[in-house]
ZAPA-491576 format. One record per atom (N, C-alpha, C): x, y, z. Coordinates in nm, 2 decimals, always signed. Layout:
BEGIN
ATOM   east  north     up
ATOM      X      Y      Z
...
***
This chain:
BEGIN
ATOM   east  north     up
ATOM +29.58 +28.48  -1.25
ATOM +29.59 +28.40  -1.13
ATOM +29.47 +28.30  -1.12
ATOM +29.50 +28.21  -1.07
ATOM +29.44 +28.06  -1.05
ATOM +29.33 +28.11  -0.93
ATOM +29.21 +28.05  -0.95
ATOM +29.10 +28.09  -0.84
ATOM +29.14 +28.03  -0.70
ATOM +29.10 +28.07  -0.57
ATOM +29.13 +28.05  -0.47
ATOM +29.04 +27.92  -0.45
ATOM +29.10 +27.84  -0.35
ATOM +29.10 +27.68  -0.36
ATOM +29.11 +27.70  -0.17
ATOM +28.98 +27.59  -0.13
ATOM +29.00 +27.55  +0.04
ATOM +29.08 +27.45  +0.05
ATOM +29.14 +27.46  +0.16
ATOM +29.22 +27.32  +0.22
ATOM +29.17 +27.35  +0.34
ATOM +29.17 +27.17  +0.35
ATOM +29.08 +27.13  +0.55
ATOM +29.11 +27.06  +0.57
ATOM +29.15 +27.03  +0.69
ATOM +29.19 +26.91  +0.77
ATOM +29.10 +26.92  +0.88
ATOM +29.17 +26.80  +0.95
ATOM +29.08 +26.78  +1.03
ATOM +29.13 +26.74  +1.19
ATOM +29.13 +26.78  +1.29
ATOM +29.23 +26.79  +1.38
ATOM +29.11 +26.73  +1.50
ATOM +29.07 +26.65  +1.54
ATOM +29.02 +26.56  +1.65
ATOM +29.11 +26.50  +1.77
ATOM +29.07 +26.63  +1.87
ATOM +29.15 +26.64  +1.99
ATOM +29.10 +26.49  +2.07
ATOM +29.21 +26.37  +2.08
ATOM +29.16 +26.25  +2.18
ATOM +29.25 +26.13  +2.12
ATOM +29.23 +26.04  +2.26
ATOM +29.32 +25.96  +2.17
ATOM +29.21 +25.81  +2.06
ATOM +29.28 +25.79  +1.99
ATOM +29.18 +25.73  +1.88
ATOM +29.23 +25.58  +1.80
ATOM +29.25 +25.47  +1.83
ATOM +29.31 +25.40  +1.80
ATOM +29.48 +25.44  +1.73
ATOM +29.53 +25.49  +1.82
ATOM +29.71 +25.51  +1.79
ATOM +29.69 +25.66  +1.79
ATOM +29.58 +25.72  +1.73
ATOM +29.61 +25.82  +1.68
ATOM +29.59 +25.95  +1.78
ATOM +29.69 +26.01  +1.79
ATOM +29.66 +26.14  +1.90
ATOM +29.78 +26.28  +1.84
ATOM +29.67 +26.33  +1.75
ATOM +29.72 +26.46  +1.66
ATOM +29.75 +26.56  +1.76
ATOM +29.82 +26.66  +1.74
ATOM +29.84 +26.78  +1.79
ATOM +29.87 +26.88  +1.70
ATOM +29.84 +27.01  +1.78
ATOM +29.89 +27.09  +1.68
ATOM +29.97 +27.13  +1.61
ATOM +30.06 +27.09  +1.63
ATOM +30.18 +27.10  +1.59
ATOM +30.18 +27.00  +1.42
ATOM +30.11 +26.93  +1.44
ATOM +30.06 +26.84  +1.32
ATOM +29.98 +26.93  +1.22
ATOM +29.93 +27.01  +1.23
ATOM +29.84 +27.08  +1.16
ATOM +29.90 +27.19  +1.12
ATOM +30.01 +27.26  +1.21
ATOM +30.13 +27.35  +1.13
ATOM +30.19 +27.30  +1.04
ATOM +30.25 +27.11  +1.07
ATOM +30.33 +27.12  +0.96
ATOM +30.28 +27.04  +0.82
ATOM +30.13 +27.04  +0.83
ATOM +30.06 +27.04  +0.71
ATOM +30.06 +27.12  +0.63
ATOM +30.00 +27.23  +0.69
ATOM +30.02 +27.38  +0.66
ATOM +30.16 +27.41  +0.56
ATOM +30.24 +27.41  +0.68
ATOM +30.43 +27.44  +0.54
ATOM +30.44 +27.33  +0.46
ATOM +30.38 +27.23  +0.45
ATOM +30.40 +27.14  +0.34
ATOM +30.30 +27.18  +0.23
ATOM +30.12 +27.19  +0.27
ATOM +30.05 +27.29  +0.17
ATOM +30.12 +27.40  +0.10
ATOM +30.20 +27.47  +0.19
ATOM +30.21 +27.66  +0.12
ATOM +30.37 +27.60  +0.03
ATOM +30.43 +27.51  +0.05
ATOM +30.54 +27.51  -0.09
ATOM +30.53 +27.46  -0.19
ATOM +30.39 +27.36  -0.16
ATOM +30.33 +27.34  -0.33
ATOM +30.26 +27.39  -0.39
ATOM +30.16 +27.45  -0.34
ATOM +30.06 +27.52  -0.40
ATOM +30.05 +27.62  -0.48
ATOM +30.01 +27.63  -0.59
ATOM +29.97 +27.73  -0.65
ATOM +29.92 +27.80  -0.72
ATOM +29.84 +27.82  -0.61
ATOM +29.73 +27.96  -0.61
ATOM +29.68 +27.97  -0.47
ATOM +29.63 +28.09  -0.47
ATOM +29.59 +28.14  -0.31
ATOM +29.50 +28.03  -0.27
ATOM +29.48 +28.05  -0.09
ATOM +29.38 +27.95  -0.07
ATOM +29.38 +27.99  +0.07
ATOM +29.23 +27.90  +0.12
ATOM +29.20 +27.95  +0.25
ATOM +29.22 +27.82  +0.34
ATOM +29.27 +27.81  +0.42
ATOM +29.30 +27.68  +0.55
ATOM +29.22 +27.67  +0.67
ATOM +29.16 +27.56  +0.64
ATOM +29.06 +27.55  +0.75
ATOM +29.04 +27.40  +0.83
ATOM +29.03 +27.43  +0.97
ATOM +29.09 +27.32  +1.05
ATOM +28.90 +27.28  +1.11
ATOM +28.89 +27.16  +1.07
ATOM +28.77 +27.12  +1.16
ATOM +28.79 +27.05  +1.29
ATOM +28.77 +27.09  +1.41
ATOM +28.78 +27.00  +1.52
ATOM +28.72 +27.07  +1.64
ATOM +28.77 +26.99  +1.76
ATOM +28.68 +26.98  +1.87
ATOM +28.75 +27.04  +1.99
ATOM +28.85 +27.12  +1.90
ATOM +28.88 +27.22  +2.05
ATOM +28.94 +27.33  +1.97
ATOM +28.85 +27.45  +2.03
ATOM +28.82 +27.55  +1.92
ATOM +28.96 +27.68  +2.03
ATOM +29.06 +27.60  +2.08
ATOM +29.13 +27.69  +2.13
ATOM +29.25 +27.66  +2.12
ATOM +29.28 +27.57  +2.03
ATOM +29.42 +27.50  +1.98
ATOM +29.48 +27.63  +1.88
ATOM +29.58 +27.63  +1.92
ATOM +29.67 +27.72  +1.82
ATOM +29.69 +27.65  +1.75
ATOM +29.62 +27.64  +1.60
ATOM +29.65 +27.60  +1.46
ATOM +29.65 +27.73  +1.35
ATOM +29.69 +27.71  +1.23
ATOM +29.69 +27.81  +1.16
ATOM +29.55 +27.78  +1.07
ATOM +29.56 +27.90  +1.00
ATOM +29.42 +27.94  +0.98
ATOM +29.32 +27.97  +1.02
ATOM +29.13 +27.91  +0.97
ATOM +29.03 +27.91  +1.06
ATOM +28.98 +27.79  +1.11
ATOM +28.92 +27.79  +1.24
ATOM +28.88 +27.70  +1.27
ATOM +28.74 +27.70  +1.26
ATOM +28.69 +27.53  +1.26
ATOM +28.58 +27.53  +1.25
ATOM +28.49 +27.44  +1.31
ATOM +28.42 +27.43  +1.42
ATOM +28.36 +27.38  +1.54
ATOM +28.31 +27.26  +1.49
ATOM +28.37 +27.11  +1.51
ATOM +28.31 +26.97  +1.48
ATOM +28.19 +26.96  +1.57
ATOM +28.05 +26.94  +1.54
ATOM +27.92 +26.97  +1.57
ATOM +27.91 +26.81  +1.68
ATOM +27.94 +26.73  +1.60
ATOM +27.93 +26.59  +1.70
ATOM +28.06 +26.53  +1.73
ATOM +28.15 +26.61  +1.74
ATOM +28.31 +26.57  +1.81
ATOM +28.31 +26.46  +1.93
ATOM +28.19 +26.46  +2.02
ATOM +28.19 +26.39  +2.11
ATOM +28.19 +26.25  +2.11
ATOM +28.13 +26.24  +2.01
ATOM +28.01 +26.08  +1.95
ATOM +28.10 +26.05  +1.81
ATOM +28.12 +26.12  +1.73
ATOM +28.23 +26.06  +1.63
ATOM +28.37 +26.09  +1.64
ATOM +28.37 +25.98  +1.68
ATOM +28.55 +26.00  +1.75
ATOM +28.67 +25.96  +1.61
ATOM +28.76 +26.06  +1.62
ATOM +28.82 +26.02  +1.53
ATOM +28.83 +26.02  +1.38
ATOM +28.87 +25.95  +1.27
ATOM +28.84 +25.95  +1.12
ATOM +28.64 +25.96  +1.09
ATOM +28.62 +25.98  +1.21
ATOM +28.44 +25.94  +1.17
ATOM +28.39 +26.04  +1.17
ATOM +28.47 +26.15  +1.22
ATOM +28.44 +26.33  +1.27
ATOM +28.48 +26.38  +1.05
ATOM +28.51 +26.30  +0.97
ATOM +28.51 +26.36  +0.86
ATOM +28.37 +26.35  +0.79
ATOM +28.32 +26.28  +0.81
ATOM +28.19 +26.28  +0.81
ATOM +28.12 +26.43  +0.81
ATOM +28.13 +26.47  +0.88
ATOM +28.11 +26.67  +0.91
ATOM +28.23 +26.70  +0.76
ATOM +28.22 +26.63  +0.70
ATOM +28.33 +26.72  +0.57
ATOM +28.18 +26.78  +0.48
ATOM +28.06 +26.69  +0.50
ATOM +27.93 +26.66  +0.37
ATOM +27.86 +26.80  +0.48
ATOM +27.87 +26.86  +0.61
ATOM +27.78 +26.93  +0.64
ATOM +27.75 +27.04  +0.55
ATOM +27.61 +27.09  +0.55
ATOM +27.57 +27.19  +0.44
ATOM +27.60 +27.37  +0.50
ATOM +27.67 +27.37  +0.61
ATOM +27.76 +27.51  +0.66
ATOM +27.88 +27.54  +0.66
ATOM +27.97 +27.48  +0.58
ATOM +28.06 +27.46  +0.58
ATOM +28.11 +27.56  +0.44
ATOM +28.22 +27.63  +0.42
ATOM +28.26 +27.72  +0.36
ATOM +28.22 +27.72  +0.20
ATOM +28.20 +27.78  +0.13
ATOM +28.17 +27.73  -0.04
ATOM +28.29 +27.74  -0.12
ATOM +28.32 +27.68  -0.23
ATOM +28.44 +27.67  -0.31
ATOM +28.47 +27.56  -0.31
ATOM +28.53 +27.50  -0.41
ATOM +28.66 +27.36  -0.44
ATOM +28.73 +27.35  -0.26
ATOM +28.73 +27.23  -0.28
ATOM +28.82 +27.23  -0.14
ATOM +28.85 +27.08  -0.18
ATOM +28.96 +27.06  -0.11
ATOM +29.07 +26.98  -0.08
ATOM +29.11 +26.94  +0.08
ATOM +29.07 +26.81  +0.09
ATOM +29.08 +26.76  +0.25
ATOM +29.16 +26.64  +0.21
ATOM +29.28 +26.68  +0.35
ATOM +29.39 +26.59  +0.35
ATOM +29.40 +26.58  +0.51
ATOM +29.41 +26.45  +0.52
ATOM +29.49 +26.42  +0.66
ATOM +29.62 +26.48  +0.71
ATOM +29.60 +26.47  +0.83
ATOM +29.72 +26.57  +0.86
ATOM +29.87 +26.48  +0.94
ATOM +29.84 +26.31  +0.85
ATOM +30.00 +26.27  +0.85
ATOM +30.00 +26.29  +0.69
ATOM +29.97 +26.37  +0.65
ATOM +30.01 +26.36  +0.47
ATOM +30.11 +26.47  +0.49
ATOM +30.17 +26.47  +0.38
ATOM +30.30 +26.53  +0.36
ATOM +30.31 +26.56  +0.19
ATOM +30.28 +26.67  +0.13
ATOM +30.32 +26.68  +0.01
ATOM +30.43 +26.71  -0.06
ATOM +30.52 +26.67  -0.19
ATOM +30.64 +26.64  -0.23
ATOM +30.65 +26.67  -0.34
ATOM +30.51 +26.74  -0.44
ATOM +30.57 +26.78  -0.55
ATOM +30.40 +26.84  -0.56
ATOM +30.41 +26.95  -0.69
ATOM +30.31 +27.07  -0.72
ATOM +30.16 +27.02  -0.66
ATOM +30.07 +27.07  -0.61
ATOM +29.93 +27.03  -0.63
ATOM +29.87 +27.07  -0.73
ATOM +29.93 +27.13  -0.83
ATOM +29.85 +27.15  -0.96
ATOM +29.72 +27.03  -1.02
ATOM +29.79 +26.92  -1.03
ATOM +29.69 +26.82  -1.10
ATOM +29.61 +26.77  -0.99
ATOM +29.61 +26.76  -0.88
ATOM +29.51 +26.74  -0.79
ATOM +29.38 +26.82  -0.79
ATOM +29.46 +26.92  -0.74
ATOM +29.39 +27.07  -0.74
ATOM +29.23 +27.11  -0.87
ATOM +29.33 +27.07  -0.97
ATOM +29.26 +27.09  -1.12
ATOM +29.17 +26.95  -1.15
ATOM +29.17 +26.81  -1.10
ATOM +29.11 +26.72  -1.16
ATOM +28.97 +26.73  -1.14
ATOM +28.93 +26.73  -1.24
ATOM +28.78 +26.73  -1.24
ATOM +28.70 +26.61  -1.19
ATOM +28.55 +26.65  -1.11
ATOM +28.52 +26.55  -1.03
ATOM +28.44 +26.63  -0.93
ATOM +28.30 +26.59  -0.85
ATOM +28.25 +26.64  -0.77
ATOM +28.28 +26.57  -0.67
ATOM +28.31 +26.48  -0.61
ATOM +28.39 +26.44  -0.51
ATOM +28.50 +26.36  -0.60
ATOM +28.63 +26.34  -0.55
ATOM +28.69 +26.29  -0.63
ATOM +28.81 +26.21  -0.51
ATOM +28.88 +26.08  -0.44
ATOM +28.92 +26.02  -0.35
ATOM +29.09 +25.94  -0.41
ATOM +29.13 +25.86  -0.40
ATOM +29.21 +25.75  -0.40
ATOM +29.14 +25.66  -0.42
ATOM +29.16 +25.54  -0.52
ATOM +29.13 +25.40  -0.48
ATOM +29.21 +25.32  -0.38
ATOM +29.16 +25.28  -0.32
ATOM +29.22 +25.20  -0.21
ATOM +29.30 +25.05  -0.24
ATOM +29.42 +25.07  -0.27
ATOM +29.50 +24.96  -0.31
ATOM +29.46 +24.82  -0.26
ATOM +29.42 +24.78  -0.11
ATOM +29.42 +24.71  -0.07
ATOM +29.29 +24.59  -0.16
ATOM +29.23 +24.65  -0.23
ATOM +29.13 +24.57  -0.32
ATOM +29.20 +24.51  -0.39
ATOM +29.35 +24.51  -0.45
ATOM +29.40 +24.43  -0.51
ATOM +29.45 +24.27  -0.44
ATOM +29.45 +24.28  -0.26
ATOM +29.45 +24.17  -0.20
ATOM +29.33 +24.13  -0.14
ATOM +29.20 +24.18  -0.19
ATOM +29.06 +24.14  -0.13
ATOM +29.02 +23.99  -0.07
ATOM +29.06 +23.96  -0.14
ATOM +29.08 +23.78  -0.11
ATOM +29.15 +23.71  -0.02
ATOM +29.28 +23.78  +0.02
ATOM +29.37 +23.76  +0.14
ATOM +29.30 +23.78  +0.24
ATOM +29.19 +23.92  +0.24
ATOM +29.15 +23.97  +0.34
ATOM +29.02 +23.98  +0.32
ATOM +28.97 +23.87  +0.30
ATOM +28.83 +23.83  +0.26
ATOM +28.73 +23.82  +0.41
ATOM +28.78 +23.78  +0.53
ATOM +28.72 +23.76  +0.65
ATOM +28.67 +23.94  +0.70
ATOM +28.77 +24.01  +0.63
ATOM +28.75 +24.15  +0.73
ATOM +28.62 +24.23  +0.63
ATOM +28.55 +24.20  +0.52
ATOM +28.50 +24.23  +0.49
ATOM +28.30 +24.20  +0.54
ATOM +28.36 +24.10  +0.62
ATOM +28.24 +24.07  +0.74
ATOM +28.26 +24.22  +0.87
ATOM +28.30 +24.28  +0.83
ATOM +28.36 +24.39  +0.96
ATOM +28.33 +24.48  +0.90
ATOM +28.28 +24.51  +0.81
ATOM +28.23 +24.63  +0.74
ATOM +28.37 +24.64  +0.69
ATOM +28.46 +24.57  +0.61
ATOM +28.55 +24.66  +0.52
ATOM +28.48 +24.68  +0.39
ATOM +28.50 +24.79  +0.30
ATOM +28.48 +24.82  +0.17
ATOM +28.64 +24.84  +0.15
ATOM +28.63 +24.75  +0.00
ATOM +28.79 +24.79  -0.03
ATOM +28.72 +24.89  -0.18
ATOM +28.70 +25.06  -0.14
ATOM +28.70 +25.08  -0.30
ATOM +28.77 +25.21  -0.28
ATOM +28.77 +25.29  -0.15
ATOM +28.87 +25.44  -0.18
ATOM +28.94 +25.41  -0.05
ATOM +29.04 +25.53  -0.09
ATOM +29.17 +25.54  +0.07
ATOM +29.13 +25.69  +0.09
ATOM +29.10 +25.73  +0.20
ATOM +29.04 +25.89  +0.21
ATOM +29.12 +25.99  +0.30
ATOM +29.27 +25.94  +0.26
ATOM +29.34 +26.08  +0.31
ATOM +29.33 +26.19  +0.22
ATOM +29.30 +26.19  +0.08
ATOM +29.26 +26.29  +0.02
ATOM +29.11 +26.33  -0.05
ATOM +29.05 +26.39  -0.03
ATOM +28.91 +26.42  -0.09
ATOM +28.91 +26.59  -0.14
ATOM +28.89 +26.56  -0.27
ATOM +28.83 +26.74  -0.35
ATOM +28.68 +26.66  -0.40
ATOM +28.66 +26.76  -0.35
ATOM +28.48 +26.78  -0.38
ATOM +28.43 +26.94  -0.38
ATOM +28.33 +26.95  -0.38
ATOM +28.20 +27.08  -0.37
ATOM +28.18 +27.09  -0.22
ATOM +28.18 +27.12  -0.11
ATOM +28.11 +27.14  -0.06
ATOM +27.99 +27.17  -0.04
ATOM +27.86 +27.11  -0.02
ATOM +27.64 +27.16  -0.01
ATOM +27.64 +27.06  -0.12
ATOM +27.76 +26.96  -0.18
ATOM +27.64 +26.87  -0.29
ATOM +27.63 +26.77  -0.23
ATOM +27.71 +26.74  -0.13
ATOM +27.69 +26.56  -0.07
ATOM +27.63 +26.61  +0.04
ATOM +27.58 +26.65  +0.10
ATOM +27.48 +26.69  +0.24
ATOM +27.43 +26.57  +0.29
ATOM +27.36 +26.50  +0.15
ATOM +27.29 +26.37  +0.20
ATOM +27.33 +26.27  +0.29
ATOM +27.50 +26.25  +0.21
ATOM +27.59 +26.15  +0.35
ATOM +27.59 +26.21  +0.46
ATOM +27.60 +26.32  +0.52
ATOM +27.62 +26.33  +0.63
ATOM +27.47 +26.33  +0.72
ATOM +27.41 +26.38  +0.58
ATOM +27.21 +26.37  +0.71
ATOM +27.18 +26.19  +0.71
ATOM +27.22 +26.13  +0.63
ATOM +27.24 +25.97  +0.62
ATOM +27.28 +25.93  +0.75
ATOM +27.40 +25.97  +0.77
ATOM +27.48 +25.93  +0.85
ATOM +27.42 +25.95  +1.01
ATOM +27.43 +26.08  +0.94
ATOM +27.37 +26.16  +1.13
ATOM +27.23 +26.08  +1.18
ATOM +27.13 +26.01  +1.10
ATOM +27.05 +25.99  +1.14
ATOM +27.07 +25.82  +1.22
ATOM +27.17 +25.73  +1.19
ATOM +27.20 +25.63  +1.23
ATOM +27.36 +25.59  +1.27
ATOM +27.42 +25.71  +1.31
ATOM +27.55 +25.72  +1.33
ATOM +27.62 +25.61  +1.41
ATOM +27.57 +25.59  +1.50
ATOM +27.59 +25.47  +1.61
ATOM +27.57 +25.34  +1.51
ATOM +27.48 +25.32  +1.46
ATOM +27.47 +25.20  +1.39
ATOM +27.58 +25.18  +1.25
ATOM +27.63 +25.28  +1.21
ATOM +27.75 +25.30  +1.16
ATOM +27.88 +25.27  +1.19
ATOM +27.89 +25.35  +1.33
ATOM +28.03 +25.36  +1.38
ATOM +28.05 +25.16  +1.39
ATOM +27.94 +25.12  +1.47
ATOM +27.97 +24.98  +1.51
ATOM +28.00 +24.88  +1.38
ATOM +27.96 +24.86  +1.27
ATOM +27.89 +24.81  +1.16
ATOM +28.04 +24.85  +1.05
ATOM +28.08 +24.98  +1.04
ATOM +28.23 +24.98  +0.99
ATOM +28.35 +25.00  +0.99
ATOM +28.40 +25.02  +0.95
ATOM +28.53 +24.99  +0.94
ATOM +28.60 +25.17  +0.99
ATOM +28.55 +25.26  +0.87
ATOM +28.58 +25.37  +0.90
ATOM +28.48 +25.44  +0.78
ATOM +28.51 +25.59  +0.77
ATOM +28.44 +25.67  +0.71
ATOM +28.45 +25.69  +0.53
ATOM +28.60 +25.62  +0.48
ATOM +28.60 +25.54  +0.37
ATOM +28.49 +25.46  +0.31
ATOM +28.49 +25.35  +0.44
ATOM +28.39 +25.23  +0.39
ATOM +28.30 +25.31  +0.35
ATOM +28.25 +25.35  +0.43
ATOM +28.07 +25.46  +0.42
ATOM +28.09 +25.48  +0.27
ATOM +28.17 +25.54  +0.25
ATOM +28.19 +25.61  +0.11
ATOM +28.20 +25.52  -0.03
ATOM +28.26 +25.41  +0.03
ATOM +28.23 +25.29  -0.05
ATOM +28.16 +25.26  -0.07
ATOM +28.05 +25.23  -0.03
ATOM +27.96 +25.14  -0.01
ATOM +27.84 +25.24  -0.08
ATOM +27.83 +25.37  +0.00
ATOM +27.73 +25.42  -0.06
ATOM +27.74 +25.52  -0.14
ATOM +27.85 +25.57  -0.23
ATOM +27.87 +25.64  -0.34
ATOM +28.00 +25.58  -0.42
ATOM +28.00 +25.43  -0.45
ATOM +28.09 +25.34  -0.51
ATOM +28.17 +25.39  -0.66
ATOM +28.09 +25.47  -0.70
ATOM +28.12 +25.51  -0.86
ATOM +28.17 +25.66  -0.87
ATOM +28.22 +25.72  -0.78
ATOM +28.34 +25.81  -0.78
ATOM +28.45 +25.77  -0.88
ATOM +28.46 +25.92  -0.92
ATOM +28.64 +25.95  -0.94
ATOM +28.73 +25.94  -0.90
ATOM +28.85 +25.87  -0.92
ATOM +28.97 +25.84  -0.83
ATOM +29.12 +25.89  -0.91
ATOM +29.19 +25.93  -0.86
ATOM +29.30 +26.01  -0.86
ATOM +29.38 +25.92  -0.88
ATOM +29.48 +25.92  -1.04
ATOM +29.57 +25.78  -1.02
ATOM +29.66 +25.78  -0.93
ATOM +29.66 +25.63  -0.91
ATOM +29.72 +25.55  -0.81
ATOM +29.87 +25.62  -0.77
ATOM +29.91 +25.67  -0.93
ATOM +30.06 +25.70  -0.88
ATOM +30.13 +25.85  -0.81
ATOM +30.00 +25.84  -0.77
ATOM +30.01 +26.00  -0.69
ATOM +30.04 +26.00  -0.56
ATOM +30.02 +25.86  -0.49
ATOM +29.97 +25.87  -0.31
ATOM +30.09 +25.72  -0.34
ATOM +30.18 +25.79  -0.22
ATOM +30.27 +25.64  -0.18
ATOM +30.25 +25.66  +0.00
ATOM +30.25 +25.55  +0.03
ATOM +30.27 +25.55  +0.17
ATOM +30.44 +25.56  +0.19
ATOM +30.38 +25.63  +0.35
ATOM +30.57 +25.65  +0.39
ATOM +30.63 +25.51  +0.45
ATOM +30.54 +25.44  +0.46
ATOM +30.68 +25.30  +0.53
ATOM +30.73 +25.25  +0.39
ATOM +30.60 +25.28  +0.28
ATOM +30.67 +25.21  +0.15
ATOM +30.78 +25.27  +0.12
ATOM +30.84 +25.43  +0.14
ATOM +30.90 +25.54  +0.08
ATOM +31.05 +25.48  +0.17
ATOM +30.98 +25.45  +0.31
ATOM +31.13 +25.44  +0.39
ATOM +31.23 +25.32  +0.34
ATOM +31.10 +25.23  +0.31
ATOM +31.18 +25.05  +0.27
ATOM +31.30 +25.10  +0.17
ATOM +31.25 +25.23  +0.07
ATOM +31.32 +25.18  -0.05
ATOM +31.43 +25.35  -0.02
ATOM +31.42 +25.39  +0.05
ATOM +31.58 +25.45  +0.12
ATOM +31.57 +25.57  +0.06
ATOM +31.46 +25.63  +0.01
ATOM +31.47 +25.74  -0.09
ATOM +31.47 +25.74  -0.23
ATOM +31.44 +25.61  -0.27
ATOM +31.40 +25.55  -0.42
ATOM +31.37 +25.67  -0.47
ATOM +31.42 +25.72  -0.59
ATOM +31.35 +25.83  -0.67
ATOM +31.27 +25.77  -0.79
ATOM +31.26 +25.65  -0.81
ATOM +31.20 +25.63  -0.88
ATOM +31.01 +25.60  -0.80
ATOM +31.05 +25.54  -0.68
ATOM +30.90 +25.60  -0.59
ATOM +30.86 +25.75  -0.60
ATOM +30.95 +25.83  -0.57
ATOM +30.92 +25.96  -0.63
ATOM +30.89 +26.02  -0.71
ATOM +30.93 +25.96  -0.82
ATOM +30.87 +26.00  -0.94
ATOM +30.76 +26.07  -0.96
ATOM +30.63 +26.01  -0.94
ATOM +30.52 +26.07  -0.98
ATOM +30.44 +26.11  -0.84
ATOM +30.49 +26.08  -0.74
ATOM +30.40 +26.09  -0.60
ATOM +30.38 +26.26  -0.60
ATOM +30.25 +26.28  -0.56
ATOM +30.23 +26.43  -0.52
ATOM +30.24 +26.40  -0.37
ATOM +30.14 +26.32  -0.31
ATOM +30.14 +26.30  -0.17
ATOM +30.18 +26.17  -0.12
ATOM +30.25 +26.18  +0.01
ATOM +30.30 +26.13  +0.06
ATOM +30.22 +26.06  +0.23
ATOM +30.15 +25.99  +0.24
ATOM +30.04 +25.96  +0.34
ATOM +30.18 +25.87  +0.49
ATOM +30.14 +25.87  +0.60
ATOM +30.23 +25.87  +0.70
ATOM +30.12 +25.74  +0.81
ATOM +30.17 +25.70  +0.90
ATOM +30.08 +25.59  +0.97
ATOM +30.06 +25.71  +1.12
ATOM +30.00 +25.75  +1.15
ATOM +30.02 +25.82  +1.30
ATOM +30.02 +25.69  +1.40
ATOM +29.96 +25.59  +1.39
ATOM +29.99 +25.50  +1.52
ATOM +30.14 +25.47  +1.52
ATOM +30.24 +25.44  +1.43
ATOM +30.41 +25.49  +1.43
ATOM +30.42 +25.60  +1.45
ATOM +30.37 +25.73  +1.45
ATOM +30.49 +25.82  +1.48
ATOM +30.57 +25.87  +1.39
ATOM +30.61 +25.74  +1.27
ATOM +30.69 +25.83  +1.13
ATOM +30.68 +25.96  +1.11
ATOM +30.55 +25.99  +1.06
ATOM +30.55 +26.10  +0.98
ATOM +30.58 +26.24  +1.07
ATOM +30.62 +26.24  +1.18
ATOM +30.64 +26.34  +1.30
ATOM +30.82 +26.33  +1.26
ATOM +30.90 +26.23  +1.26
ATOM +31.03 +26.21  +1.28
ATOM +31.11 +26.25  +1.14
ATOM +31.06 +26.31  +1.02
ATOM +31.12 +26.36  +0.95
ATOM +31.22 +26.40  +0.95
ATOM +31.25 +26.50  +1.02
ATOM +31.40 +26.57  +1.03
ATOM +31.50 +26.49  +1.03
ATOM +31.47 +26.36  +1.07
ATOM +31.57 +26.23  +1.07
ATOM +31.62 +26.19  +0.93
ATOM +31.53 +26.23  +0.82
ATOM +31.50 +26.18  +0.71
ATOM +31.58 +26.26  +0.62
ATOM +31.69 +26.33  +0.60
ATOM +31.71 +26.45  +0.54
ATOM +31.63 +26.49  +0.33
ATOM +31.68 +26.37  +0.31
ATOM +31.65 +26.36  +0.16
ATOM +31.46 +26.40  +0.14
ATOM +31.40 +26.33  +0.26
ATOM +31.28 +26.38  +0.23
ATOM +31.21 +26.50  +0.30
ATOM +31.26 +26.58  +0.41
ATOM +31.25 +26.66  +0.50
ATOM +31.30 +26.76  +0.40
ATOM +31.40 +26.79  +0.30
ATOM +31.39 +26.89  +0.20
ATOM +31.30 +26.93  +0.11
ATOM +31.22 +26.80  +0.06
ATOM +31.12 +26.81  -0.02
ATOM +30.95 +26.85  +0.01
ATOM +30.98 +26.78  +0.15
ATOM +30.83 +26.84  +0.19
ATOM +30.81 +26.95  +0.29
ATOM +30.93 +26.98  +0.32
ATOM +30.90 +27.17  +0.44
ATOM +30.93 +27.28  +0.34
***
């Protein structure tokens, strides 16, 4: 048997540009986790209200109040946090085929590259706004206690952050640029998935499936039959 492996999300009760998770979001992470995985593992929800019925353990976001939002992952680098391999995914992801090669890639933190670097130039003004185009951070496997430093970094000028970027990505860009990245053909977005009607050839290689929460998609599945088989 395959060694036991964390999975964490991150569940930030409030509303947050579009985004206003519930729990109900974090269950159906959960049944999308337990049909691919395999090998045992432990589920652990970080957030700011420690009385939400989610599955698994929860685990108390220390500055929930002040990092609102995608900026509460930040608390992913804290040095209390559980030990073992772990794997953090956003909780509009949706997975659609094994996590074996995720799971197994080697890498002390290891992210997405962020596609949008291939239109850098289109979007050349927003990089006055603190964009970094170098990772997309709905998925992160790392160590837990080896990156400590980003988050005592962070904690120490957090405000001058929050204003200054884009999101908790950028951070990551900018100040640990030469990470491992997970090929490209693993992570499709779902409006790309919807355009093409159930394309199996998009399917092909996708493990994960990332969702927009300011639409709403990734909640409306059941609508979707061809892909609501694949990922509950």
């Amino acid at each position: 048997m395959k060694d036991k492996i964390n999975i964490m999300c991150l569940y930030w009760v409030g509303d947050f540009r579009g985004r206003d998770f519930t729990p109900l979001d974090v269950h159906r992470l959960f049944q999308s986790v337990s049909k691919w995985i395999d090998r045992p593992f432990d589920f652990y929800v970080l957030t700011n209200d420690m009385t939400a019925d989610t599955p698994g353990t929860k685990i108390e976001l220390l500055h929930g109040d002040d990092w609102e939002g995608w900026w509460s992952k930040m608390e992913l680098y804290r040095p209390d946090l559980p030990a073992g391999r772990t794997l953090y995914l956003d909780l509009d992801s949706h997975v659609v085929k094994s996590l074996q090669p995720i799971l197994d890639f080697e890498g002390d933190l290891v992210l997405f590259n962020d596609k949008i670097r291939k239109h850098a130039a289109k979007h050349a003004r927003r990089g006055e706004m603190g964009w970094v185009y170098r990772y997309q951070a709905s998925a992160i496997l790392f160590n837990p206690g080896e990156f400590v430093w980003l988050y005592e970094k962070f904690e120490q000028d957090w405000d001058y952050y929050i204003e200054h970027y884009r999101s908790d990505q950028d951070i990551l860009g900018e100040w640990i640029p030469n990470q491992p990245t997970f090929p490209g053909r693993w992570l499709i977005k779902l409006a790309v998935l919807m355009k093409q009607g159930g394309n199996s050839e998009y399917l092909r290689d996708a493990i994960l499936v990332t969702g927009q929460p300011k639409h709403d998609w990734f909640r409306k599945l059941e609508s979707i039959e061809w892909f609501e088989e694949i990922a509950r």
